[in-house]
ZAVEXFI-968976 format. One line per 5 residues: number of its first residue (from 1); for each residue x, y negated, z of C-alpha. Coordinates in steps of 0.05 Angstrom, whole numbers, padded with zeros to 5 digits. Last residue first. Layout:
// residues N
NUM	X/Y/Z | ... .
// end
This chain:
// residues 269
269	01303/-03399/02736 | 01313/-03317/02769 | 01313/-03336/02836 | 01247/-03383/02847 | 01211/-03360/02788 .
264	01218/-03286/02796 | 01193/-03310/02872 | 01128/-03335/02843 | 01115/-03288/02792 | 01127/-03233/02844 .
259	01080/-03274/02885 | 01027/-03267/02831 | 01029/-03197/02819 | 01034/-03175/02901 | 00974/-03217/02909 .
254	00938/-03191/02849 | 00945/-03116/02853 | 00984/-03070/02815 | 01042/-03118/02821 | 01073/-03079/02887 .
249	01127/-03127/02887 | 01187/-03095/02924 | 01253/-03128/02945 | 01318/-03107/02929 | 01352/-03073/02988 .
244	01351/-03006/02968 | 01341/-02936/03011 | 01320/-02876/02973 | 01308/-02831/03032 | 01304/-02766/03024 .
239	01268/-02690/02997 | 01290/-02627/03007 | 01255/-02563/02980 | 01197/-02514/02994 | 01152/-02530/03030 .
234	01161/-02608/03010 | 01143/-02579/02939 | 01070/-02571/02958 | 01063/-02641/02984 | 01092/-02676/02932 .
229	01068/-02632/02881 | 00990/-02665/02905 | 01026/-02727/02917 | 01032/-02732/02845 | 00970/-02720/02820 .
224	00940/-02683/02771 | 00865/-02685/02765 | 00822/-02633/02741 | 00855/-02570/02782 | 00875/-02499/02778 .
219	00918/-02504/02714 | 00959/-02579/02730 | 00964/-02554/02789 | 01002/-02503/02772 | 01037/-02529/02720 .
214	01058/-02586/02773 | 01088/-02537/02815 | 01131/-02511/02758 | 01151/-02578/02729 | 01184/-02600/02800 .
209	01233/-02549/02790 | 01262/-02604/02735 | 01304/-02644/02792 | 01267/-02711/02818 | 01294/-02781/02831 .
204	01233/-02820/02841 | 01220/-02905/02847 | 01144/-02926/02862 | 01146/-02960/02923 | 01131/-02896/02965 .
199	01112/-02934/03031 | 01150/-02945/03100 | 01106/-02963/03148 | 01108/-02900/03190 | 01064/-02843/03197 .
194	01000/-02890/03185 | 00946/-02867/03231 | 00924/-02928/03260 | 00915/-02968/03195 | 00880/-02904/03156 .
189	00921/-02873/03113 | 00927/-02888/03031 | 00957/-02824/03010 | 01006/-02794/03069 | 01079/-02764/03050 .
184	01109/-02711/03081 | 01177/-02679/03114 | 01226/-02738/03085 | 01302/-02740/03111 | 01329/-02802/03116 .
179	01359/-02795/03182 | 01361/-02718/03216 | 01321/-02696/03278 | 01256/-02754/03266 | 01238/-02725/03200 .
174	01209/-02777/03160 | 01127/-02774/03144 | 01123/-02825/03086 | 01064/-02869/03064 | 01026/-02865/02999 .
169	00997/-02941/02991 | 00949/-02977/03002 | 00916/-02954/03071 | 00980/-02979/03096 | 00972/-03057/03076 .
164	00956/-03084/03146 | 01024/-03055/03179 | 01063/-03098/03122 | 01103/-03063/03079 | 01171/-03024/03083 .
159	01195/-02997/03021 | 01207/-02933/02996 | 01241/-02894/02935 | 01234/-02819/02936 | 01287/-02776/02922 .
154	01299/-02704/02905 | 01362/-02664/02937 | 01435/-02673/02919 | 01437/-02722/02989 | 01492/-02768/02974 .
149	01493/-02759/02901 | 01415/-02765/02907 | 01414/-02837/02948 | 01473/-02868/02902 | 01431/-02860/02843 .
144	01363/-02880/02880 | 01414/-02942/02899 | 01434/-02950/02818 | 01353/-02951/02804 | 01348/-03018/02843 .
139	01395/-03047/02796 | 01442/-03108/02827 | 01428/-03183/02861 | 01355/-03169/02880 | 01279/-03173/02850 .
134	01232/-03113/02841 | 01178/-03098/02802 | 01133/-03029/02808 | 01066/-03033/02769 | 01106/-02996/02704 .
129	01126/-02934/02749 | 01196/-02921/02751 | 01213/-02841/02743 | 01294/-02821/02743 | 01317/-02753/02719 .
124	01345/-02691/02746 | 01377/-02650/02684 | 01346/-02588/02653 | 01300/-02614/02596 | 01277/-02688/02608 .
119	01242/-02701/02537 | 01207/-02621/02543 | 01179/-02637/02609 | 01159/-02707/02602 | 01091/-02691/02594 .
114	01086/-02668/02662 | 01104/-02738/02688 | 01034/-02765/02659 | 00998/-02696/02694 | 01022/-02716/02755 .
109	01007/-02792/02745 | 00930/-02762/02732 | 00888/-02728/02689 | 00867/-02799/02646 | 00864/-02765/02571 .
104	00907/-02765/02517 | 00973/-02777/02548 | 01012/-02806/02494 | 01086/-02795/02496 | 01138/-02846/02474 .
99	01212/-02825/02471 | 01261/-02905/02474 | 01333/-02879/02449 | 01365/-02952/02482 | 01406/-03012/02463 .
94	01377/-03028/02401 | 01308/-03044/02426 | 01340/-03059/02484 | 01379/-03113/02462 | 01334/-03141/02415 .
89	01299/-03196/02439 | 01358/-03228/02475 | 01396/-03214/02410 | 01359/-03248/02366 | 01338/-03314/02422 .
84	01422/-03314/02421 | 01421/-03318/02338 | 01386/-03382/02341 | 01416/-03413/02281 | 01345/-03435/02250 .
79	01355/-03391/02195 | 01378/-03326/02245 | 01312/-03348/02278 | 01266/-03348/02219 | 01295/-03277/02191 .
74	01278/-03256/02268 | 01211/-03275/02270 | 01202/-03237/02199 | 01229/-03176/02218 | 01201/-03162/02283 .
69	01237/-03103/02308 | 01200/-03051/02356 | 01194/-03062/02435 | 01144/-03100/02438 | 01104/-03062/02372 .
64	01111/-03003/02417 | 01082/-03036/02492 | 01024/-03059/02441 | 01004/-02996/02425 | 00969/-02992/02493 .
59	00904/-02961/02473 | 00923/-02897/02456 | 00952/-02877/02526 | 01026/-02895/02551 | 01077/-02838/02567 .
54	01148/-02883/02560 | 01211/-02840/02559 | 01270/-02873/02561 | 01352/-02848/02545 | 01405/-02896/02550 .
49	01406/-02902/02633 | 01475/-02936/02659 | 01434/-02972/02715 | 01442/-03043/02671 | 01397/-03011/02617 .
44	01357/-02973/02667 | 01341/-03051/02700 | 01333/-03077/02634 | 01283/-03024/02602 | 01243/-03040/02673 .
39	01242/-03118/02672 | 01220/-03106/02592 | 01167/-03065/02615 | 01143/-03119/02668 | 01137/-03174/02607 .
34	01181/-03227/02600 | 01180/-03298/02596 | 01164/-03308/02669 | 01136/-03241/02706 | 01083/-03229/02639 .
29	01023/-03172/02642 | 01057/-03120/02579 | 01064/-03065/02638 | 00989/-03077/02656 | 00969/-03065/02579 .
24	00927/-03125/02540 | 00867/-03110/02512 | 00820/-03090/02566 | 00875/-03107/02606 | 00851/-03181/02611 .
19	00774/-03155/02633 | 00800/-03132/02684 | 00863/-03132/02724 | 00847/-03085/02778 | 00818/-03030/02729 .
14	00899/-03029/02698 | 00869/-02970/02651 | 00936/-02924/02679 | 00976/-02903/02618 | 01043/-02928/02650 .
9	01090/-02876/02669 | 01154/-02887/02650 | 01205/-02828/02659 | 01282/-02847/02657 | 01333/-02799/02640 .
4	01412/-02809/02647 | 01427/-02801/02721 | 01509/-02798/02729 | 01527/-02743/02780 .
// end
C-alpha cells in the first residue's frame, strides 16, 4: 500500500535553542543552504508523498512565507537567467498540497497529531517530526513504507544511540519471541534501565484508530502525549520495527544539530 499523508509536527518553543528561536522556528534552523523543513518536504517528495500537513503554532509564520512564492525574488532571477535557483526554490511549493494547522496552545505532540484527524481521514499516514534529520543514499520514509507493507500493523522508526544518551530519548521494549515486534516504549530511562538502545527517532507509520485513544486522553488529561497512546494502544494492537539505514541526527539538541551540519557538509557538498 502506497503511504500518501505526511503529519509535521513542529509547534514545539525550540527552549534548547534560545534566544535564536525566539524568532526564528527550530524547523527553519539551517543544515547547509536549506532549512530542516525543506530536508523533510524533500524527503516525502522523493517518498511518493503529495499531501503535507504542517501543525505549527502562531508564532512560526515564517515556515509559510518559506514555503510560499516570492514574486519579486523570482522576477529578478528569471532576469538574471537563473531559472535553476527558480525552480530549486519552488519545487515543493508547487510540488505538493501543503494543510497547515495551528495548535493554539502547547498540550502536547499527542494533541499536535490529533489535529490532523480530519486532514488524514481513513488512510494510515506518515508523521516526521521537524527535529528529526537524517542523511543516506535513498528516503528514510520509503523503509517505514516497506516496514508497514511487511508488517500491516503501526510503525515506529528507531535508531540505535549511544548507551550514555538513553535517558534522552523514548526507548523501545522489543519482544524477544518474534523480530521486530515492539511490546513498549520507555520515556527518557535511566542509564541502567534502558530496555534496549534502540530509540524512537522520530519517524511513525500509524492507522487512524490511533485518534480514539488520543480523544481520550486528550479529555481526561492536560497534556497529550504521544507515548501516553503509545502505551495504551500497545494493549491493544501491533506495533514494529521501522528499520532504515540512513543515519539519525537528533537536531533538537546542539551536538546532534551541529554534527548533522557537519556531516550534511561532508556528503551532501
Amino acid at each position: 500500500m502506497k503511504i500518501t499523508k505526511l503529519v509535521v509536527p513542529v509547534a514545539g518553543l525550540g527552549t534548547r535553542f534560545l534566544p535564536v528561536t525566539k524568532a526564528v522556528p527550530k524547523a527553519m534552523m539551517p543544515i547547509l543552504d536549506k532549512p530542516v523543513i525543506h530536508y523533510i518536504l524533500e524527503n516525502a517528495l522523493m517518498s511518493g508523498i503529495k499531501e503535507v500537513c504542517i501543525i505549527l503554532n502562531h508564532n512560526q509564520d515564517m515556515i509559510r512565507d518559506y514555503l510560499s512564492h516570492n514574486p519579486k525574488l523570482e522576477t529578478v532571477l528569471l532576469s538574471e537567467g537563473k531559472d535553476h535557483l527558480v525552480q530549486s526554490v519552488n519545487r515543493l511549493i508547487d510540488q505538493l498540497d501543503i494543510t497547515y494547522i495551528y495548535q493554539e496552545e502547547p498540550k502536547g505532540s499527542g494533541h499536535a497529531i490529533l489535529l490532523a484527524k480530519d486532514f488524514v481521514g481513513k488512510d494510515p499516514f506518515m508523521v516526521m517530526y521537524g527535529d528529526s534529520f537524517f542523511l543516506g543514499t535513498h528516503p528514510v520514509l520509503l523503509d517505514m513504507e516497506r516496514a508497514y507493507n511487511e508488517y500491516n500493523a503501526h510503525i515506529i522508526g528507531a535508531s540505535e544511540v549511544e548507551y550514555q544518551d538513553v535517558n534522552k530519548y523514548g526507548m523501545l521494549i522489543m519482544d524477544e519471541r518474534e523480530e521486530d515486534r515492539i511490546l513498549g516504549v520507555v520515556e527518557k530511562p535511566a542509564l541502567r534501565e534502558t530496555p534496549s538502545l534502540l530509540a524512537c527517532n522520530g519517524l511513525y507509520i500509524f492507522k487512524p484508530t490511533i485518534f480514539k485513544e488520543l480523544e481520550k486522553i486528550n479529555k481526561d488529561h492536560k497534556e497529550c502525549l504521544l507515548t501516553d497512546m503509545l502505551y495504551r494502544m500497545m494493549k491493544k494492537e501491533e506495533f514494529y520495527l521501522g528499520k532504515t539505514d540512513c543515519f539519525f541526527y537528533d537536531i533538537g539538541y546542539m551536538h546532534g544539530y551541529v554534527k548533522a551540519t557537519s556531516d550534511a557538509y561532508k556528503v551532501l557538498k
